[in-house]
C-alpha positions as CSV (number, residue, x, y, z in Angstrom):
1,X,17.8,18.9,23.5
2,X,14.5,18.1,21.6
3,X,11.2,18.7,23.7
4,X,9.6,15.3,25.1
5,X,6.2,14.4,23.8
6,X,3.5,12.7,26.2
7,X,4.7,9.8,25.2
8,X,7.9,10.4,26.7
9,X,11.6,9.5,25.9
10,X,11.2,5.6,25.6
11,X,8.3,5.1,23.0
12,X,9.8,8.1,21.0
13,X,12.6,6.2,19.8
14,X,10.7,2.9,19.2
15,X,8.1,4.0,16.6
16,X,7.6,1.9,13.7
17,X,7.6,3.8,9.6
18,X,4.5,5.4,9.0
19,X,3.3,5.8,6.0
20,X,-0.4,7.0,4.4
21,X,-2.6,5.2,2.7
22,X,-3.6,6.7,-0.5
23,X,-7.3,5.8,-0.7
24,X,-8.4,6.6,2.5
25,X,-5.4,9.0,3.4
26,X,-5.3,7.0,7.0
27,X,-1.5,7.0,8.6
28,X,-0.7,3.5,9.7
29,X,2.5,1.4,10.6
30,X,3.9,0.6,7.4
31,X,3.7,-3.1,8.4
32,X,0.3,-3.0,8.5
33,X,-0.5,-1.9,4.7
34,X,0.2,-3.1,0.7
35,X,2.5,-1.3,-1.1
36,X,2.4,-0.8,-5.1
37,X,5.3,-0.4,-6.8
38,X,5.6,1.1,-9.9
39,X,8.0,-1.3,-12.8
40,X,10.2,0.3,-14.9
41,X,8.3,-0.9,-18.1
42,X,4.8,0.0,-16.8
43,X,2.2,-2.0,-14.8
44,X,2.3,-2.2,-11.2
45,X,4.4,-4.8,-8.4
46,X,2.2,-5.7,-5.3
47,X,3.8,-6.3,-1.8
48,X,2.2,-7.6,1.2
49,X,2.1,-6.5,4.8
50,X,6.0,-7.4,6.4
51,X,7.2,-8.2,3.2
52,X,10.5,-7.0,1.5
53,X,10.1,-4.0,-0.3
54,X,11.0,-3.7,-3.7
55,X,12.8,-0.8,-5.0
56,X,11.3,2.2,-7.1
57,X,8.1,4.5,-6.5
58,X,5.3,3.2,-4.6
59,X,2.2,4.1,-3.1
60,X,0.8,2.5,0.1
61,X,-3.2,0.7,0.6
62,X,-4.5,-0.5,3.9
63,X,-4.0,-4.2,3.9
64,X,-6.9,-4.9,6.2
65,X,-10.0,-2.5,4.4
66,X,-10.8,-3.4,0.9
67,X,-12.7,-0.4,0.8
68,X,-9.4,1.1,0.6
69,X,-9.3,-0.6,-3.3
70,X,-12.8,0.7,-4.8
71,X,-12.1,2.4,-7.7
72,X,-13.3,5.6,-6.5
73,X,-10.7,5.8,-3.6
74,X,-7.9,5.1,-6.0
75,X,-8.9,7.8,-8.8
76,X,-7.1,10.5,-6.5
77,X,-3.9,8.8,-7.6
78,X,-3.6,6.8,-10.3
79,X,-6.3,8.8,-12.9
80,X,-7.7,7.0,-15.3
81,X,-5.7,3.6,-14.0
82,X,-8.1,3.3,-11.1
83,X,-10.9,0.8,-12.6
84,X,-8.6,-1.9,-13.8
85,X,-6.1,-1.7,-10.7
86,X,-8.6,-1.5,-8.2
87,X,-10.4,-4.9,-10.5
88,X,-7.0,-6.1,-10.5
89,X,-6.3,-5.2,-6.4
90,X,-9.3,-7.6,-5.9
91,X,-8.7,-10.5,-7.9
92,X,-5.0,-10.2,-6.5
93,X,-6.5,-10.5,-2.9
94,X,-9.0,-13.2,-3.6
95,X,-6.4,-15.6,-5.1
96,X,-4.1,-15.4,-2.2
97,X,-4.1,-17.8,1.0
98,X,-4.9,-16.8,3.8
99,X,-1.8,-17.5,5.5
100,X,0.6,-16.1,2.5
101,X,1.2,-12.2,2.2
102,X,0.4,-11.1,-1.3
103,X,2.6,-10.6,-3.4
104,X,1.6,-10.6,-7.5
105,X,3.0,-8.2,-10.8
106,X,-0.3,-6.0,-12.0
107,X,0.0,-5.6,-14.9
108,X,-1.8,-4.2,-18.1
109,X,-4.1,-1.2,-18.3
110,X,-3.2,-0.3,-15.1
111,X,-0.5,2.3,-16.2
112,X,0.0,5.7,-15.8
């Protein structure tokens, strides 16, 4: 039998993904941040919050904190990459509605 948390035995069960955002290195529900997913012939896939997931490596940005996309957060992990994604991050973020989750192909010199 596995030892019971504080939580206890019903919340245990009921926990949402978690995954960690790799600019601030914060673990959130997975609901709650973007995920970029890497395309087969280069360039990066954006997905909002609660959208489906596409398929293929991706690394996970708080939704919520756009400090999250400054270029200097986002050097840890994608290199050299990091100035035009996290331009790229922006401008993806400032042409959505407010009401629609984003979801937009970065492309470009965003590669690794």
């Amino acid at each position: 039998m596995k030892p019971q948390g504080p939580a206890g035995p019903a919340e245990q069960g009921s926990a949402a993904p978690q995954r960690t955002c790799v600019a601030c290195r914060r673990t959130r529900p997975q609901a709650e941040l973007l995920r970029l997913t890497r395309k087969t012939g280069g360039g990066w896939e954006l997905t909002g919050p609660g959208a489906r997931r596409l398929p293929g490596r991706g690394f996970y940005l708080c939704a919520d904190n756009p400090a999250c996309w400054n270029e200097k957060k986002l050097r840890r992990t994608f290199g050299a990459a990091a100035p035009a994604l996290a331009g790229q991050l922006t401008q993806a973020q400032a042409d959505q509605p407010a009401t629609e989750a984003p979801h937009s192909q970065l492309s470009g010199p965003a590669r690794l």
